[in-house]
N, C-alpha and C positions, 0 to 999 in steps of 0.2 A: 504494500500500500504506500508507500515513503514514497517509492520510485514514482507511482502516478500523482504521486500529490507534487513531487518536485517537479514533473512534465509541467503538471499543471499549470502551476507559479511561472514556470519559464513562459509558455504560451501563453499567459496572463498578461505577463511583464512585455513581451514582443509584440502582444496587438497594441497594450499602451503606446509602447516605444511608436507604432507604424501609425497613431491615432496621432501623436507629436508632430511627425515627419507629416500627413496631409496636412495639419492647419497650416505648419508652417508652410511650404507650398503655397496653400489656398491664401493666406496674409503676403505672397510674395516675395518671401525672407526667402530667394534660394540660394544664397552661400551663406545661410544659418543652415538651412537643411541640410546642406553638402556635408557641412562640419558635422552636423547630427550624424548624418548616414556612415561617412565616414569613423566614427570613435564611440557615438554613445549606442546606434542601434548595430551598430556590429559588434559590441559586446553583448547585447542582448542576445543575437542570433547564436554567436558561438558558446554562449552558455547555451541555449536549447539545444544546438547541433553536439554538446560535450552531455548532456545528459542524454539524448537521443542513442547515442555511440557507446555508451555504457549496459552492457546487460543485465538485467536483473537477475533476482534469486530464482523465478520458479516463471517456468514459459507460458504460463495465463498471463501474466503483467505484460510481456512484451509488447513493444508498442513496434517496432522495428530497429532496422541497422541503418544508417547514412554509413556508408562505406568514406573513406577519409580522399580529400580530393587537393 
């Protein structure tokens, strides 16, 4: 259960992170967005991409593999 609660939180945290990135776009700030994209939501993504890539305890939980690119 840990494992799907931490998915969770990370996919929680990454639609925020992408709800940030449109306003800013739709206000017109696009080198505030850039900077976003570039530092704050691609830390977001690569935490969900580092919990994703982690297997769990028992194969009901698994959600899948992102193989490393």
């Amino acid at each position: 259960m840990a494992y799907k609660r931490q998915l969770q939180i990370a996919l929680d945290r990454l639609d925020q992170g992408l709800a940030r990135l449109h306003n800013l776009v739709k206000r017109g700030k696009n080198q505030e967005a850039i900077h976003y994209m570039n530092n704050d939501l691609k830390e977001l993504y690569d935490e969900l991409q580092n919990i994703i890539s982690i297997t769990p305890e028992n194969d009901q939980s698994r959600v899948g593999f992102m193989g490393g690119r």
